[in-house]
SEDOSE-159879 format. One line per 10 residues: number of its first residue (from 1); their letters; for each residue x, y, z of N, C-alpha, C, O. Coordinates in Angstrom, 3 decimals, decimal comma, m for minus. Each point is the difference from the previous one (the first is absolute). Example, Ala and Ser with C-alpha at 12.3 -4.5 7.8 and 13.67 -1.06 7.14 Angstrom:
BEGIN
1) AS) 13,190 m5,690 7,800 m0,890 1,190 0,000 0,900 1,200 0,000 1,036 m0,019 0,665; m1,386 1,069 m1,385 0,820 1,190 0,060 m0,770 1,090 0,730 0,509 1,108 0,169
This chain:
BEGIN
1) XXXXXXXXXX) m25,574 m14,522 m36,049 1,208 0,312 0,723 1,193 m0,550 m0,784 m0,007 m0,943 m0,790; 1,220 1,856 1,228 0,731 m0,718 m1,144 1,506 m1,023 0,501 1,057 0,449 0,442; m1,277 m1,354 m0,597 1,563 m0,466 0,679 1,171 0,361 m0,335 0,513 m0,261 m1,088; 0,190 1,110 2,308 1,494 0,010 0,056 1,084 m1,035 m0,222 0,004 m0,885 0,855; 0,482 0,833 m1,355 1,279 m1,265 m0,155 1,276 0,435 0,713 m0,244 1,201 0,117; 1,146 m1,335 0,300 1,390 0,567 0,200 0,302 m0,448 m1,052 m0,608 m0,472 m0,960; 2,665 0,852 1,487 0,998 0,053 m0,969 1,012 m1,008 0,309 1,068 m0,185 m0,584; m1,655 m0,569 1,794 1,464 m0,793 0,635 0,521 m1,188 m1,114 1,070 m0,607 0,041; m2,014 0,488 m0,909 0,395 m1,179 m1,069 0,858 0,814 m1,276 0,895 m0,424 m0,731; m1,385 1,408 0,777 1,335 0,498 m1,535 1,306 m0,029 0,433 0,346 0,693 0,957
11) XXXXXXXXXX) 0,412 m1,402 m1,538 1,392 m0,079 m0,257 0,816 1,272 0,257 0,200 0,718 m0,979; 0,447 m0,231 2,521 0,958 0,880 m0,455 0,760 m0,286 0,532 0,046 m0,682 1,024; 1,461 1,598 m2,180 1,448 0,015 0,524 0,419 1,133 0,874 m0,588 1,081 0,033; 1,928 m1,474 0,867 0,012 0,965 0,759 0,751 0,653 m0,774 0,651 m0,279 m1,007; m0,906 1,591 1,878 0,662 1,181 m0,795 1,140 0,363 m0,136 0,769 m0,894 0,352; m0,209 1,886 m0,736 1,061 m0,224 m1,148 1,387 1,395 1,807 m0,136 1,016 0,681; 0,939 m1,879 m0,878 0,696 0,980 1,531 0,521 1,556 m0,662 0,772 0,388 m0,876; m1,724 0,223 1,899 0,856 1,417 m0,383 0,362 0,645 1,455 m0,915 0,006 0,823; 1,947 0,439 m0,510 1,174 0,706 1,245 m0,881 0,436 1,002 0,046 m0,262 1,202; m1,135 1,194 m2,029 m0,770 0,777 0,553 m0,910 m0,687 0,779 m0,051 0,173 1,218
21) XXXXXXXXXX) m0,658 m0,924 m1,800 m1,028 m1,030 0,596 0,474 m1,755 0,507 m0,472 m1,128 m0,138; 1,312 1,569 0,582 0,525 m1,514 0,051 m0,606 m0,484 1,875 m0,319 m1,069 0,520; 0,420 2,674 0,045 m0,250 m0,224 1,448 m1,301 m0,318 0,302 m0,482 m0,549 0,991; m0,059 1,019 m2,093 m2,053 m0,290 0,302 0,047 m1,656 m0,776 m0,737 m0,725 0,669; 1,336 m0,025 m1,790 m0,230 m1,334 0,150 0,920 m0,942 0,622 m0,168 m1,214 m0,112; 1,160 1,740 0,780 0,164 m0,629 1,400 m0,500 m0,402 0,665 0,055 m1,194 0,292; m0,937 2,251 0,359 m0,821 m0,020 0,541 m1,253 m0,922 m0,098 m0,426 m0,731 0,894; m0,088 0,902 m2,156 m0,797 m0,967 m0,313 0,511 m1,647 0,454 m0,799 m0,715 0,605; 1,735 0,375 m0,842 0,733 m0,821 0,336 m0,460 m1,115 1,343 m0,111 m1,225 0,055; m0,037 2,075 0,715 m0,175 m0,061 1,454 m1,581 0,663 0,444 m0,326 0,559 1,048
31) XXXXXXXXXX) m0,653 m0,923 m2,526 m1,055 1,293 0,738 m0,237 1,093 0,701 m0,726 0,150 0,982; 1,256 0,452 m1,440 0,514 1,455 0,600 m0,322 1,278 m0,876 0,584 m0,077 m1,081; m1,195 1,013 1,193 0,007 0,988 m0,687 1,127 1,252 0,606 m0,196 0,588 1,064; 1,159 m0,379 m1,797 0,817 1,177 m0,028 m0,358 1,482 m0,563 0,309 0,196 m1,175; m0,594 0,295 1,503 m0,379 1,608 m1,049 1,110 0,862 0,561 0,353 0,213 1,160; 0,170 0,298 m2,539 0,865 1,809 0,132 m0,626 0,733 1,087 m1,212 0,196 0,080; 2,051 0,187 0,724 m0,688 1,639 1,000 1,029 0,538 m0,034 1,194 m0,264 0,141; m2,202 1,568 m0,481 0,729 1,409 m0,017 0,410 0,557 1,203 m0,862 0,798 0,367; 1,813 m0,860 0,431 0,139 0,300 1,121 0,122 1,502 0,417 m0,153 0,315 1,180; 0,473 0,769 m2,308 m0,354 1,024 m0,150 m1,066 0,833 0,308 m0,067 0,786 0,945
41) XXXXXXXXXX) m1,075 m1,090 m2,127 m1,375 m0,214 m0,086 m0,955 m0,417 0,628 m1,056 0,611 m0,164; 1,071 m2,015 1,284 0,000 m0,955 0,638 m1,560 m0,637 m0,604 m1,089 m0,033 0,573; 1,465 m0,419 m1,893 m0,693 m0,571 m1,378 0,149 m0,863 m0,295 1,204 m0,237 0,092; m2,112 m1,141 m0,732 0,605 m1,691 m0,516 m0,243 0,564 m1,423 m0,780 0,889 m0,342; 1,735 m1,706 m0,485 m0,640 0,260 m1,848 0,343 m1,298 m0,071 1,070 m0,529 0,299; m2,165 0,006 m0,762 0,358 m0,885 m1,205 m0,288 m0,268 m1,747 m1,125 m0,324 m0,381; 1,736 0,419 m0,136 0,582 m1,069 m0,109 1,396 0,174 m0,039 0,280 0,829 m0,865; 1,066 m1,427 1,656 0,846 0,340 m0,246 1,071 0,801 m0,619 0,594 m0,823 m0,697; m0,049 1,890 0,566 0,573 0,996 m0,847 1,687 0,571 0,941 0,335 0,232 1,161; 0,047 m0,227 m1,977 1,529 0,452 0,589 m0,042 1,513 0,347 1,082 0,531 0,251
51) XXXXXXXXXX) m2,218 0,227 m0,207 0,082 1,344 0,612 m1,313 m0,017 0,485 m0,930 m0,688 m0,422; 0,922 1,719 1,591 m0,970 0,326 1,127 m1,084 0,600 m1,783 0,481 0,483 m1,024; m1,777 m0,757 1,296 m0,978 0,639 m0,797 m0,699 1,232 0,929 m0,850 0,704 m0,544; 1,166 m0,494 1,741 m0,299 1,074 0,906 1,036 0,747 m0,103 m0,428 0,955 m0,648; 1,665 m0,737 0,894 1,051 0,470 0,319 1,263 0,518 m1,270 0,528 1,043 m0,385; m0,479 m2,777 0,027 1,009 m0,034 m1,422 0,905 m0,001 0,838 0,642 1,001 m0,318; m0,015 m1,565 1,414 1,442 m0,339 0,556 m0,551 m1,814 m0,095 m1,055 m0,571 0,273; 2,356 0,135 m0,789 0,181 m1,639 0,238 0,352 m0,111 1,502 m0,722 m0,702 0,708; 2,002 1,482 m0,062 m0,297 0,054 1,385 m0,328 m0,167 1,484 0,572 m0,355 1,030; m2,386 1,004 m1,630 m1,110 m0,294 1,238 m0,438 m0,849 0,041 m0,864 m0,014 0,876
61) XXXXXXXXXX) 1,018 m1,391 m1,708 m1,035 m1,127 m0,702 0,746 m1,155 0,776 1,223 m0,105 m0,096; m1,901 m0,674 0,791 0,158 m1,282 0,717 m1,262 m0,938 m0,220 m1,186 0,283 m0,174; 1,715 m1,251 0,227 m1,070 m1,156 m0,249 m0,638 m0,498 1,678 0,760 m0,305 0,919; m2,059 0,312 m0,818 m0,609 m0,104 1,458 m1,059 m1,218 m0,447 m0,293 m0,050 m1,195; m0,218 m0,810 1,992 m0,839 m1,179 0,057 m1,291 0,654 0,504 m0,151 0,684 1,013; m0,733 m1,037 m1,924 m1,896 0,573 0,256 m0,762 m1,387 0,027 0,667 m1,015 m0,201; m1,749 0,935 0,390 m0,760 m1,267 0,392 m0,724 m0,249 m1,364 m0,396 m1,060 m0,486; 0,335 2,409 m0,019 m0,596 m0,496 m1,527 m0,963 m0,324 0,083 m0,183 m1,047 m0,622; m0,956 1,552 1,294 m1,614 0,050 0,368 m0,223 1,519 0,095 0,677 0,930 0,439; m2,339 m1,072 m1,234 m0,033 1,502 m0,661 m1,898 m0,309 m0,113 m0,797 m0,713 0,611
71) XXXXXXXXXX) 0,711 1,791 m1,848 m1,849 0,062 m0,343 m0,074 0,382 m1,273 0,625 0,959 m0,452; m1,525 m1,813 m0,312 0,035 0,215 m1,579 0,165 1,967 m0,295 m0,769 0,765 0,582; 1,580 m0,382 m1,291 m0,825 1,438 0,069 m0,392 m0,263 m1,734 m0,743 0,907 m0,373; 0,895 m1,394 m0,174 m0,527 m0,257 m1,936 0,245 m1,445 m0,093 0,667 m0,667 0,791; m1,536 0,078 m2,290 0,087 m1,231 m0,177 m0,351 0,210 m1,252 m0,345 1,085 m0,466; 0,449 m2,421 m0,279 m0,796 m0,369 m1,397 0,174 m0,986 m0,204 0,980 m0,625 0,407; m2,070 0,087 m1,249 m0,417 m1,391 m0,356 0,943 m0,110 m1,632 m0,012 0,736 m0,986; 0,712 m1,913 1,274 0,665 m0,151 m1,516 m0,657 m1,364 m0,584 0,053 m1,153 0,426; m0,580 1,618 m1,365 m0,861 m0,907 m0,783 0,040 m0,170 m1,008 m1,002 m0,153 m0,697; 2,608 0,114 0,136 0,523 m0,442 m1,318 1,390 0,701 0,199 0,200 1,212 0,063
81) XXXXXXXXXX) 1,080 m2,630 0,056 1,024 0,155 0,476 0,330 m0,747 m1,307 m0,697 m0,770 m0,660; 2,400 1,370 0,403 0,632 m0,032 m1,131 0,567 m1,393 0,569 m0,864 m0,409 0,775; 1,913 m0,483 m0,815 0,985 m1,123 0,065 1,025 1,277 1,254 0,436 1,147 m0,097; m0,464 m2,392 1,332 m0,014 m1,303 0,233 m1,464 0,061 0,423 m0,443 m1,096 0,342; m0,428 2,129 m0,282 m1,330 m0,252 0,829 m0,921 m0,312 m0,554 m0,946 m0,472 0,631; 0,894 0,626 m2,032 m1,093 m0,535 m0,779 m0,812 m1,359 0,036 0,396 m1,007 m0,586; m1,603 1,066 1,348 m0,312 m1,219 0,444 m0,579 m0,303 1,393 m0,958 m0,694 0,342; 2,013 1,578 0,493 m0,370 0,390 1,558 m1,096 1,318 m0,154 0,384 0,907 0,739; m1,229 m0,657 m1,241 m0,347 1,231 0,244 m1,504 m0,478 0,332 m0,430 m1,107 m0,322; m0,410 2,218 1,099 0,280 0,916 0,475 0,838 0,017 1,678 m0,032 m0,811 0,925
91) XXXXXXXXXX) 0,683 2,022 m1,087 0,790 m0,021 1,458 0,242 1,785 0,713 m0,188 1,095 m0,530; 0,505 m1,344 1,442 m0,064 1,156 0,131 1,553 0,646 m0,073 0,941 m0,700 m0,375; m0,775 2,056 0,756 1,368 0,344 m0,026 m0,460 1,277 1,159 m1,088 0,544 m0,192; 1,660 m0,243 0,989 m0,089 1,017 1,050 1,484 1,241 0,034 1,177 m0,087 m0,348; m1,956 1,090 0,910 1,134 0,690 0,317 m0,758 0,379 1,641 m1,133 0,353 0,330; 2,668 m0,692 0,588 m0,365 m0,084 1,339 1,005 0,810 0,602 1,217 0,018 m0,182; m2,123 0,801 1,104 0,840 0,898 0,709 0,441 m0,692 1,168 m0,923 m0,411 0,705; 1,836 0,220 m0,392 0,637 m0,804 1,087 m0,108 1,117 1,293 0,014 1,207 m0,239; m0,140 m1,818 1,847 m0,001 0,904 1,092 1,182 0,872 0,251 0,027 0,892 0,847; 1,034 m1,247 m1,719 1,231 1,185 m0,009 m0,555 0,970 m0,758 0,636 1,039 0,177
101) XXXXXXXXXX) m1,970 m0,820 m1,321 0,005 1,295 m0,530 0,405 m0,216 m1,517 m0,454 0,859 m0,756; 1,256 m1,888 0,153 0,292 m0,407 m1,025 m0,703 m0,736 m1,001 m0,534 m1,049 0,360; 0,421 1,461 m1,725 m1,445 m0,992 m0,833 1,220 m0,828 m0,900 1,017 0,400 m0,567; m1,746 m1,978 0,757 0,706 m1,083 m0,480 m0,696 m0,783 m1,327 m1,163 m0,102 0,392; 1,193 m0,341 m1,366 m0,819 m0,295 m0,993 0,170 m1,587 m0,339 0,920 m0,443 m0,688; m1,785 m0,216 1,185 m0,088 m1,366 m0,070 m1,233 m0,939 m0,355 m1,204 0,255 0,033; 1,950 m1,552 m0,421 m1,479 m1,043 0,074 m0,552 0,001 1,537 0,503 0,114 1,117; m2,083 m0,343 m1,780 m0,439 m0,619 1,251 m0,706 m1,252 0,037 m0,982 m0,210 m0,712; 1,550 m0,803 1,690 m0,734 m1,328 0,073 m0,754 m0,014 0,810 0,039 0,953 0,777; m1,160 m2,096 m0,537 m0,585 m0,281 0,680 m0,867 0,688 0,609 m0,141 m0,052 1,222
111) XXXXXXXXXX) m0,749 0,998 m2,217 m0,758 0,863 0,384 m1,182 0,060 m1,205 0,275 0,289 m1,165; m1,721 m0,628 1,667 m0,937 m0,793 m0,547 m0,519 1,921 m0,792 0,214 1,107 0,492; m0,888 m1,470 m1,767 m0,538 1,467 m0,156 m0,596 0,839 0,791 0,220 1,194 0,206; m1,162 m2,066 0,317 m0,893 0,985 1,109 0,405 0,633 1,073 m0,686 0,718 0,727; 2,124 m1,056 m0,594 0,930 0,406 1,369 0,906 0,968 m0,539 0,865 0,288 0,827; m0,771 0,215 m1,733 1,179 1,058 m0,454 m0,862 1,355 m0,146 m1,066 0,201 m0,584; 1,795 0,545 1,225 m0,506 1,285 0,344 1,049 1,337 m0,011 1,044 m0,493 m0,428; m0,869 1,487 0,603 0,626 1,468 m0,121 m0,195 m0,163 1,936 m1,064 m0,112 0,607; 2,203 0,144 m0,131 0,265 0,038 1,610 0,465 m1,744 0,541 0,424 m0,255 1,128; m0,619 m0,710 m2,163 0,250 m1,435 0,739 1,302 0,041 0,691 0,977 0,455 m0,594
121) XXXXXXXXXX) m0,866 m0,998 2,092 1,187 m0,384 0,231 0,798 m1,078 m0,726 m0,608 m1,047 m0,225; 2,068 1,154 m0,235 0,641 m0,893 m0,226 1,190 m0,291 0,364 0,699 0,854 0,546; m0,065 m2,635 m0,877 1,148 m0,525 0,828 0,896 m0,131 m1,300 m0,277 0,010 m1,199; 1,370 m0,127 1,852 0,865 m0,843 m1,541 m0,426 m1,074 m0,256 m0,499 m0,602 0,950; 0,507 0,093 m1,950 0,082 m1,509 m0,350 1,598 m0,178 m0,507 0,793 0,930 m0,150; m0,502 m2,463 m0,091 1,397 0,181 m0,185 0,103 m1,364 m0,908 0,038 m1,174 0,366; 0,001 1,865 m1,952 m0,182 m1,649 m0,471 1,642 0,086 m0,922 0,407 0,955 m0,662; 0,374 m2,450 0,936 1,337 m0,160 0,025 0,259 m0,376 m1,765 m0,591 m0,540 m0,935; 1,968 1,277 1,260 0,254 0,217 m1,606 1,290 m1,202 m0,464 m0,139 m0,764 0,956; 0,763 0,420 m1,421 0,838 m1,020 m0,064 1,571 0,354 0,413 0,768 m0,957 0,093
131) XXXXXXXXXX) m0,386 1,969 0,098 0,980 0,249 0,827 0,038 0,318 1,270 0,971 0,576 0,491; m1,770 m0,835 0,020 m0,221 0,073 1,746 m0,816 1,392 0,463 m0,239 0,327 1,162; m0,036 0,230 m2,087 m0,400 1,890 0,311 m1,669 m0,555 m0,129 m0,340 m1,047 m0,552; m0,492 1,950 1,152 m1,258 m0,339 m0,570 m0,710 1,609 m0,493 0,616 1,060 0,109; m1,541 m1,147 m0,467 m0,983 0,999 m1,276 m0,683 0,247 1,478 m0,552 m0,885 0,653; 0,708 2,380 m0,221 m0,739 0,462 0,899 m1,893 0,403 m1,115 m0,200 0,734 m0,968; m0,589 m1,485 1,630 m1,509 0,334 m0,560 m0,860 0,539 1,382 0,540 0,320 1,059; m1,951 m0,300 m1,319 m0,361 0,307 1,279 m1,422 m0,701 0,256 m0,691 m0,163 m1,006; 0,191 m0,257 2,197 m1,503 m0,635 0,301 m0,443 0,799 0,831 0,530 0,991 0,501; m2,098 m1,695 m0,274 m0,303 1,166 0,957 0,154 m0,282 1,315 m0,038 m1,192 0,304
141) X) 0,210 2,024 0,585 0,273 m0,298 1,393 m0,461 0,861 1,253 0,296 m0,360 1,139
């Protein structure tokens, strides 16, 4: 069997402010997930973008609060990570469809090999970055 490691020990900086995305690490801020909706469409996209990806009106697009609990729909095992991860490996990385309908692409902690599966429920995890925002990841839940 093979042991999972997380990622909560690699070193990261927070990210770099852009206009567009400033309302989703706000958010983070306060543990909070914000996602774009298309109010048009009545659609979440993420990852942040200054035009509807349904529509193409800036517009219809408001930022709405989701719980950010979802079910693996893909995963993979990374088992040779470049810098800063080199060292932490193996780990996993998920892409999770959240219960709004939206797929989110994140670490996942705290989830032993034998427990990661195609359908797992998952929660946010919320590990804090040095300006007060934290790195939305996900566990299982």
């Amino acid at each position: 069997m093979t042991e999972i490691k997380d990622t909560l020990a690699v070193p990261r900086e927070p990210r770099a402010s852009r206009r567009v995305s400033e309302p989703f690490w706000n958010g983070t801020r306060e543990k909070r997930i914000l996602l774009q909706y298309d109010t048009r469409a009545g659609q979440y996209q993420f990852f942040p973008r200054a035009t509807s990806v349904y529509t193409g009106y800036r517009s219809a697009l408001e930022w709405r609060e989701v719980s950010g609990e979802g079910e693996v729909f893909s995963y993979t095992v990374a088992r040779r990570g470049r810098e800063p991860f080199h060292g932490h490996e193996p780990f996993f990385i998920a892409l999770v469809t959240l219960d709004v309908g939206v797929n989110v692409m994140g670490n996942v902690v705290h989830c032993p090999f034998d427990v990661m599966r195609i359908g797992l429920r998952m929660k946010p995890f919320w590990h804090p970055l040095a300006d007060g925002s934290h790195m939305l990841m996900f566990q299982p839940g």
